[in-house]
C-alpha positions as CSV (number, residue, x, y, z in Angstrom):
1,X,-22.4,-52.2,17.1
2,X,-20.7,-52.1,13.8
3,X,-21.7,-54.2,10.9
4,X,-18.3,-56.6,11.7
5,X,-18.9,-57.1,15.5
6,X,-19.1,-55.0,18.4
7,X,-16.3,-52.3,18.0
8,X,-15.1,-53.0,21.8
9,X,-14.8,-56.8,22.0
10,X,-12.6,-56.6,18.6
11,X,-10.1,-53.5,20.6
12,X,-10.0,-55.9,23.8
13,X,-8.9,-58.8,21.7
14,X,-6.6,-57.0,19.5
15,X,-4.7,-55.2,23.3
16,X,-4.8,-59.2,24.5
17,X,-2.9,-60.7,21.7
18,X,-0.4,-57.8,21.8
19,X,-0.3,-58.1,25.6
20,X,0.1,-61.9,25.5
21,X,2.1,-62.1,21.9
22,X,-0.1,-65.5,21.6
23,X,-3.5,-66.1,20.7
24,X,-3.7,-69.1,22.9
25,X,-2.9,-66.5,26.0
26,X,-4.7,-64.5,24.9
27,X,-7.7,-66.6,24.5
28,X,-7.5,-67.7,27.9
29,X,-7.1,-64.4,29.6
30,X,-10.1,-63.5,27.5
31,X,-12.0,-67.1,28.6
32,X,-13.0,-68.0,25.1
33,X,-11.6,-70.2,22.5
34,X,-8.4,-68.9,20.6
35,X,-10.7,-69.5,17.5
36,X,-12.5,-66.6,18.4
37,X,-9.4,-64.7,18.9
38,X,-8.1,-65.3,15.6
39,X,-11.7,-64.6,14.1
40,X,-11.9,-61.2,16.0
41,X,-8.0,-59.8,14.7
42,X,-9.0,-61.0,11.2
43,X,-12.3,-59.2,11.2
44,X,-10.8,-55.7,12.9
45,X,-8.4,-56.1,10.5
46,X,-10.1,-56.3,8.0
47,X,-12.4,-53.9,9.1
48,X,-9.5,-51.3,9.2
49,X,-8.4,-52.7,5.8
50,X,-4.1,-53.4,7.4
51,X,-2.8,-55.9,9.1
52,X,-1.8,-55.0,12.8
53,X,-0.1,-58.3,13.7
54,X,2.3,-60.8,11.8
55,X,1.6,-64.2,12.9
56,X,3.7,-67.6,13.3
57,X,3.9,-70.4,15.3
58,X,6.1,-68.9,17.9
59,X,2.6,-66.4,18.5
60,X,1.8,-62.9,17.5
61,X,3.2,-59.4,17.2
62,X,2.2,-56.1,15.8
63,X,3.6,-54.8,12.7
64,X,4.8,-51.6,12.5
65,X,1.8,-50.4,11.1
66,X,0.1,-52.5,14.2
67,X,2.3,-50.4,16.2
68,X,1.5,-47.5,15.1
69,X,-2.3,-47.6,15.4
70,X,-2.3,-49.8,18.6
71,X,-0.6,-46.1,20.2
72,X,-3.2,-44.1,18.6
73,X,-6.1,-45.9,19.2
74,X,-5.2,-47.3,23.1
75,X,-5.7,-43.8,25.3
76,X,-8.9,-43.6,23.5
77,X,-9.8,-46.9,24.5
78,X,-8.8,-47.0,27.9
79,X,-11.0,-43.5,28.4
80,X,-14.0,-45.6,26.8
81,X,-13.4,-48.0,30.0
């Protein structure tokens, strides 16, 4: 577990809000509260110290440095699972 949450849960909510491109989608494919979502891509954001995903009220998308990472880190992940 890392100091700012398990390591895991923050990559599963980060690949569900850039699957869904809305935290409240997100939130409920996840079955928790889209609070929790938003707390979880703040922290692994900051965490990683750059912002993967520009939000507004329409929902959420990655950033091109979101992009970026998201392709990087994702076969990694999936070979974790």
């Amino acid at each position: 577990m890392t100091p700012n949450g398990n390591a895991l849960q923050l990559l599963t909510y980060a690949f569900a809000a850039m699957d869904h491109g809305s935290l409240r989608q997100a939130a409920r494919a996840l079955r928790v509260q889209e609070s929790s979502v938003s707390r979880n891509l703040v922290k692994l954001e900051q965490l990683l110290e750059m912002q993967l995903f520009e939000r507004n009220v329409r929902g959420v998308r990655l950033t091109e440095t979101g992009r970026a990472w998201i392709e990087i880190v994702q076969a990694h992940y999936e070979g974790l699972l």
